[in-house]
C-alpha positions in Angstrom: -58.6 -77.0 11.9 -54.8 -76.0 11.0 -53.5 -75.4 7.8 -49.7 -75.6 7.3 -48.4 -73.6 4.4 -45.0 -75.8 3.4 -42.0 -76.0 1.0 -42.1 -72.2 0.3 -39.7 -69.6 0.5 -41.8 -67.2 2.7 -41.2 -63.2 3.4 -40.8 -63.2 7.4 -38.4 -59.9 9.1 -37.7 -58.4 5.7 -36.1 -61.7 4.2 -36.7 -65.0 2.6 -36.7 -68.2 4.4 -37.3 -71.8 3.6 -40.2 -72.2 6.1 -43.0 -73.6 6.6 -46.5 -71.2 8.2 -49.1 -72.7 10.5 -52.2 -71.1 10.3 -54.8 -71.2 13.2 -58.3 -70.0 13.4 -57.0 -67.5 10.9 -54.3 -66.1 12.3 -50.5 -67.1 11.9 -49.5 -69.2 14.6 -46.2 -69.8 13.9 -43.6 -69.5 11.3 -41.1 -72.3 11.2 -39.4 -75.5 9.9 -41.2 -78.8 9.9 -44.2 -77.8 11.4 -47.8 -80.1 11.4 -51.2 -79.7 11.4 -54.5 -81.1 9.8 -53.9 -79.9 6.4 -51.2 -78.8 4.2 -51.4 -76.7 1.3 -48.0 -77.0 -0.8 -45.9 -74.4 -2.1 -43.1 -75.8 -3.4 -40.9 -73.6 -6.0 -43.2 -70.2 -4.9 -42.6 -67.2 -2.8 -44.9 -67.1 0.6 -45.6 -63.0 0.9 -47.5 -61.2 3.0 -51.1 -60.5 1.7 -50.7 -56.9 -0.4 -52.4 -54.1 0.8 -53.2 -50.9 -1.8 -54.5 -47.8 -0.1 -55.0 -46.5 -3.1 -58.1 -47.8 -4.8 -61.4 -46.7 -6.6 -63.8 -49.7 -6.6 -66.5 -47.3 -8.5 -69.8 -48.5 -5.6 -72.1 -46.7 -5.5 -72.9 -44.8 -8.1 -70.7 -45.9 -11.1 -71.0 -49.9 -10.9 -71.0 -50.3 -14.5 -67.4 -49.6 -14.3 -66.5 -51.9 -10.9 -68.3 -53.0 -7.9 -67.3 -54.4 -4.8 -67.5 -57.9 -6.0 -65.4 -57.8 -8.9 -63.0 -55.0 -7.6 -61.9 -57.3 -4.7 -61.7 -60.4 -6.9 -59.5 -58.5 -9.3 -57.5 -57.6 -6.0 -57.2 -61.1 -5.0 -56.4 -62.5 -7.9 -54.0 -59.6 -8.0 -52.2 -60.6 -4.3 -54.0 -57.8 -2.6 -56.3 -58.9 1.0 -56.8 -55.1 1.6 -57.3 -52.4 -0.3 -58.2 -48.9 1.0 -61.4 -47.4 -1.5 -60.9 -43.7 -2.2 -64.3 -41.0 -1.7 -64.8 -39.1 -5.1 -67.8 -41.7 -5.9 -70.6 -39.8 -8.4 -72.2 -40.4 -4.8 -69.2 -39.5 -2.6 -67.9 -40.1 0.5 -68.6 -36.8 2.5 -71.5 -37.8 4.9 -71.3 -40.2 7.8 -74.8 -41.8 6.1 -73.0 -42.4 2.5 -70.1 -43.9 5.0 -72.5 -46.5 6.5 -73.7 -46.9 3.4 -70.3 -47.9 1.5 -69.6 -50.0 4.5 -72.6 -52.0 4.4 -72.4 -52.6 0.6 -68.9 -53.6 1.0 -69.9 -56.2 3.7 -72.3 -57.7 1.4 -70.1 -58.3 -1.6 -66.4 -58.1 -1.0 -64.1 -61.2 -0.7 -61.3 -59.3 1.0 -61.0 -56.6 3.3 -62.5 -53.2 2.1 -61.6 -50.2 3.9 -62.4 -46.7 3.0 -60.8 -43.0 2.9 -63.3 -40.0 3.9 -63.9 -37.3 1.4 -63.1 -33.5 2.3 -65.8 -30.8 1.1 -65.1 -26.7 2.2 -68.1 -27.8 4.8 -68.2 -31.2 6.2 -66.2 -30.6 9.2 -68.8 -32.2 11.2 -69.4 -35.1 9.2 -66.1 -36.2 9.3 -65.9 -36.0 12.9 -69.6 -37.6 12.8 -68.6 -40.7 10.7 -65.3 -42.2 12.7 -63.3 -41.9 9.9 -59.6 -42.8 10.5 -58.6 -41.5 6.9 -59.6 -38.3 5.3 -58.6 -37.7 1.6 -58.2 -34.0 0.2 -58.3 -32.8 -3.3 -56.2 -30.1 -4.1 -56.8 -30.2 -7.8 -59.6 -31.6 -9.8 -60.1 -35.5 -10.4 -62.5 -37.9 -11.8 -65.6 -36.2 -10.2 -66.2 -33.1 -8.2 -64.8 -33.4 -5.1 -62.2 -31.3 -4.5 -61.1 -28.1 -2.2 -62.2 -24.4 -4.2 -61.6 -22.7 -0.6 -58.3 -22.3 0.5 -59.0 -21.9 4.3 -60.9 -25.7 4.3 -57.5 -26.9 4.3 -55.9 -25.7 7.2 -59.8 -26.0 9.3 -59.6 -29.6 8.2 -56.0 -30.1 9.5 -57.0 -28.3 12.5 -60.0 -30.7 12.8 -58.9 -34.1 12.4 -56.5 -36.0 14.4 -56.1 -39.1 11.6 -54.3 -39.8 8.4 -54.2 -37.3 5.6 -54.0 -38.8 2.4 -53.7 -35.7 -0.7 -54.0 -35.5 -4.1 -51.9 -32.5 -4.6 -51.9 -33.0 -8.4 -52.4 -30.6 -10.7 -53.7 -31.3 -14.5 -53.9 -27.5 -16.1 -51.2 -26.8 -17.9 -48.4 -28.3 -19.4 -45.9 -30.6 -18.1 -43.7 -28.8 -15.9 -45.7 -26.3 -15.0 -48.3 -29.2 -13.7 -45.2 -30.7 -11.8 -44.2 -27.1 -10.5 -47.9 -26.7 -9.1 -48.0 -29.8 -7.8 -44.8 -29.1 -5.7 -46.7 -25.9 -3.9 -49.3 -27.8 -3.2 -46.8 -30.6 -1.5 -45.1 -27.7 0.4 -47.9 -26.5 1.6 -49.2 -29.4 2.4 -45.8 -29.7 4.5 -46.0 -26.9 6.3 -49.3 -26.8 7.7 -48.8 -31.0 8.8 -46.1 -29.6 10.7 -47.8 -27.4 12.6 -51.0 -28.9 13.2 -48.6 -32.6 13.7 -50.6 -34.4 11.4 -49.4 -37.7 9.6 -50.1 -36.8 5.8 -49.1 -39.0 2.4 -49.2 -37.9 -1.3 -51.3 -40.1 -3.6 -49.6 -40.5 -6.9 -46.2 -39.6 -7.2 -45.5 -39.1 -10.6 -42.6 -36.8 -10.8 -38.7 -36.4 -8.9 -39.4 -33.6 -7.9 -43.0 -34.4 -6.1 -41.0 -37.0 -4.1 -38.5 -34.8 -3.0 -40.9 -32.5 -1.9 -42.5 -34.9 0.2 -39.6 -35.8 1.7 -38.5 -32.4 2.2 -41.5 -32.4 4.5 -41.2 -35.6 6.2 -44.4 -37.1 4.8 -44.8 -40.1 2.8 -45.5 -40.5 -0.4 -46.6 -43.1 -2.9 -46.3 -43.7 -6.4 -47.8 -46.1 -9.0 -46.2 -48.8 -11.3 -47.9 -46.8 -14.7 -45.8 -43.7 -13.8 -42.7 -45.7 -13.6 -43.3 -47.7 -16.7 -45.2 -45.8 -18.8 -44.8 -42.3 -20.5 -46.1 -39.9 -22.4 -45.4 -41.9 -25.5 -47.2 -44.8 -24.1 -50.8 -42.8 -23.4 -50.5 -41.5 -27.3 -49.9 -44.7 -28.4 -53.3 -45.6 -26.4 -55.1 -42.9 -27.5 -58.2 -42.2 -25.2 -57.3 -45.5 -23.5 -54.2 -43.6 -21.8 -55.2 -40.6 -19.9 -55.0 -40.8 -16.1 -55.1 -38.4 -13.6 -51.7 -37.3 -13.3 -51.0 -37.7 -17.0 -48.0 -40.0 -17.9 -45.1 -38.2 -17.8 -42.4 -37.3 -20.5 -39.5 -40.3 -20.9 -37.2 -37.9 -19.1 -39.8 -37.4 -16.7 -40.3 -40.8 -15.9 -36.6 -42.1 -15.9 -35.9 -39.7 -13.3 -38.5 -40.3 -11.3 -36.5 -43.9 -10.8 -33.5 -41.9 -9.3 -35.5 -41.0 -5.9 -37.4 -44.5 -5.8 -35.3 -45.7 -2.5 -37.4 -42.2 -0.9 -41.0 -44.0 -2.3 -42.5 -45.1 0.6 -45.0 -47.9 -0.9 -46.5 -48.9 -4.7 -50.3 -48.3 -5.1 -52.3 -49.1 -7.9 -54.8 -46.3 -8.2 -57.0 -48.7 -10.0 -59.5 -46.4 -11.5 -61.2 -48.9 -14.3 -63.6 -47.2 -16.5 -65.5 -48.7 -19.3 -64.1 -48.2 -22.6 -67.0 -46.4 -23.5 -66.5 -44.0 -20.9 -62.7 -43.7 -21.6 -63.5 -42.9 -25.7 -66.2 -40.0 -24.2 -62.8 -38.7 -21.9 -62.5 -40.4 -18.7 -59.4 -40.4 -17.2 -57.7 -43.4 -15.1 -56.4 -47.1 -15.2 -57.5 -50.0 -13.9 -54.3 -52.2 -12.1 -55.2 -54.5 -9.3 -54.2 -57.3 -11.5 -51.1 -56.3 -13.3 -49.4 -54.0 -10.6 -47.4 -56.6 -8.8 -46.1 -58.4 -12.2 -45.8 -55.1 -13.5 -43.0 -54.0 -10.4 -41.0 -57.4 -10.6 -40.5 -56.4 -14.0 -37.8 -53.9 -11.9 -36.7 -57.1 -10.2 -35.9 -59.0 -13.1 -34.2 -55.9 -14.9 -32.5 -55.7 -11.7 -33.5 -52.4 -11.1 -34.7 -53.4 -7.3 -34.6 -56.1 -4.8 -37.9 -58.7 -4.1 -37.5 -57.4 -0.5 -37.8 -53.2 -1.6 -41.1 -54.5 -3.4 -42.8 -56.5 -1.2 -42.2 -54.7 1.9 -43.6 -51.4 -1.1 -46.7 -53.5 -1.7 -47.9 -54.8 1.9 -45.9 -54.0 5.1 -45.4 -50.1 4.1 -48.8 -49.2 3.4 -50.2 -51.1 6.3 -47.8 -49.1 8.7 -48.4 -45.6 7.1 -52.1 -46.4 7.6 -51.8 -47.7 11.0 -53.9 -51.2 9.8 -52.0 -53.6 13.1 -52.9 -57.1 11.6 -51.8 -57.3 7.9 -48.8 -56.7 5.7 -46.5 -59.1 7.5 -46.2 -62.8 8.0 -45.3 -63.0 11.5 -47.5 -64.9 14.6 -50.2 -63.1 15.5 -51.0 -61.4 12.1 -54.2 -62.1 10.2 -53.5 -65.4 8.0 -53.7 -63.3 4.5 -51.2 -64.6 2.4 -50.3 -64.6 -1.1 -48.4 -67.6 -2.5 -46.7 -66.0 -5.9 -45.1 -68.0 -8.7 -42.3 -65.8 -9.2 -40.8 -67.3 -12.6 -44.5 -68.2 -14.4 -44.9 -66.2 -17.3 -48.4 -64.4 -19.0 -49.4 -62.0 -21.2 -51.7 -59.4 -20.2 -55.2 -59.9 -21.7 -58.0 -57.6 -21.1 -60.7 -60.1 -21.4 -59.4 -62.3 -18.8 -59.0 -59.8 -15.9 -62.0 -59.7 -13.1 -62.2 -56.2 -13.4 -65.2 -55.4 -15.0 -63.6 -53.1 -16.9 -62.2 -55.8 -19.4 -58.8 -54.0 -20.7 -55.5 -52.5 -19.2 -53.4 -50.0 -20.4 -50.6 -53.1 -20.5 -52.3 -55.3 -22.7 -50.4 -57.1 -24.8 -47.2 -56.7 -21.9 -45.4 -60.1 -21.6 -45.1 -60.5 -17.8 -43.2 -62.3 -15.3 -44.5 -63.6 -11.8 -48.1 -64.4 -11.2 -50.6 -64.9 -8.3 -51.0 -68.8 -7.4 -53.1 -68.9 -4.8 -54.7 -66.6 -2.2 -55.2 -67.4 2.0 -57.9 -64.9 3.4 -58.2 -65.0 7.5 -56.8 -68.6 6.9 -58.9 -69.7 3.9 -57.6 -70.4 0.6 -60.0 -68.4 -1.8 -58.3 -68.0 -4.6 -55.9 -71.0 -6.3 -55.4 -70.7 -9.8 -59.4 -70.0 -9.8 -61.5 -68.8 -6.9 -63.1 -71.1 -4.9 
């Protein structure tokens, strides 16, 4: 049966169009005017985007499901705009075996309502297992992070580079010290980071941006970078006023910080949530991160209605970029022959963030309160319509 999604202005080639998208055993048949089929889902007065795609993502299974699970970590995703999210490895059972691989992916099969895909964890050791599991992502620590998993030997980097032919993804970070000296760190890290993807020609991408001067490193380097939507609206003065509730991994940055952090954001590559929900419990005994599946997309046309950036910058940020950088060939776009995930967003519908009414399990945001603008109406996965105003 076809669905035909009409009246909508729909993202196709970069722009907006008034168009209409026929969807066929779910996959986009065609975009165009006046088109037919058997049903017809209107979207009259929204925007018709690409589904979003986060490789950025901690959805807490196994081993920490009182914080998220896959069930309610994809709903908050969909309900967010996202169809793919990429799930990172530092799990209190992490990702460093091709059995805890299987295992993730089998648990993901059972209960996720969108598409799951997952980033391989790098130990001083598993060289084996990550060429064992198949991985096409491998995600190295440089610093430390919620959990243990991270690089105390400074030869596993260069064996792993030397190992694996797919895409890097590194937390460079680093939390000791204070502010610019973290930054400063950080920045060696990136460079070396650089300098060894050059010569082993590896495609590598910083999680996490949350300085100028990490982007520019990046870029200094040729490799692509990502930041999230709390480091370009929220600062230092925001996680104090939180309390407990505000520490993440990086911390929020000084107002300086963060303002300048705007200057390179044309360099940004894409926008990625690193939801990291914890329960409040666990956030008053010190844990750091932020959950932001549901808020990150209102949260970044907050920029658009400031007129601080175009619809286009953030759309293409939130679904085509990432896809590309992480070589995913079906998704991100709206063009025949793609998977049919599409989000249907009403761009001028106003809320007010509310803890208790996310689908993370988590229950709060480090937004609450934030009066928004632009909301998820409705959700096509693989041609269904999941999610419209409620899932279905």
């Amino acid at each position: 049966m076809d669905t035909v999604v009409t009246n909508g202005r729909v993202f196709f080639k970069g722009k907006f169009f008034e168009a209409d998208v026929l969807i066929s055993n779910g996959m986009i048949k065609r975009v165009g005017r006046n088109l037919s089929g058997d049903e017809r889902y209107n979207a009259e007065g929204m925007l018709v985007l690409p589904g979003l795609v986060d490789p950025h993502v901690h959805l807490r299974e196994p081993g920490a499901t009182q914080k998220e699970d896959f069930r309610t970590g994809t709903m908050a995703a969909v309900a967010g705009g996202f169809t793919t999210v990429i799930d990172m490895p530092n799990n209190p059972i992490p990702t460093i075996t091709a059995e805890r691989l299987l295992e993730k992916l089998a648990l993901a099969k059972e209960k996720a309502i969108c598409d799951v895909l997952f980033h391989f964890g790098a130990t001083d050791s598993n060289f084996a297992e990550v060429k064992k599991s198949g991985a096409k992502s491998l995600k190295i620590y440089l610093g430390k992070t919620t959990g243990e998993l991270y690089l105390r030997d400074p030869s596993s980097l260069e064996k792993h580079l030397a190992n694996f032919d797919g895409n890097f993804v590194f937390h460079a970070s680093v939390s000791e010290g204070n502010e610019s000296t973290q930054i400063e760190r950080t920045c060696d890290n990136i460079e070396m980071v650089g300098l060894l993807s050059k010569k082993y020609k590896r495609k590598s991408h910083i999680a996490h941006a949350s300085s100028k001067e990490e982007v520019v490193a990046a870029k200094g380097h040729a490799l692509t970078v990502e930041t999230a939507p709390h480091y370009l609206f929220l600062s230092k003065k925001d996680s104090e006023r939180l309390g407990n509730l505000g520490t993440v991994y990086p911390n929020l940055r000084e107002e300086s910080t963060r303002k300048k952090l705007w200057e390179e954001i044309n360099d940004i590559d894409c926008i990625a949530t690193d939801h990291a929900p914890h329960t409040i419990e666990d956030k008053m005994a010190g844990a750091h991160g932020f959950p932001g599946l549901e808020t990150s997309l209102a949260v970044m046309l907050q920029a658009y209605w400031e007129r601080e950036l175009e619809l286009e910058w953030i759309v293409e940020a939130m679904s085509e970029n990432p896809a590309r950088i992480f070589g995913l060939k079906s998704v991100g776009k709206i063009e025949e022959g793609y998977r049919a995930n599409i989000t249907i967003l009403d761009l001028k519908k106003e809320w007010v963030v509310k803890g208790e009414e996310l689908y993370t399990k988590c229950k709060w945001s480090p937004f609450e309160g934030r009066k928004l603008k632009g909301k998820v109406k409705a959700v096509f996965y693989d041609g269904a319509l999941i999610f419209d105003g409620e899932f279905l």
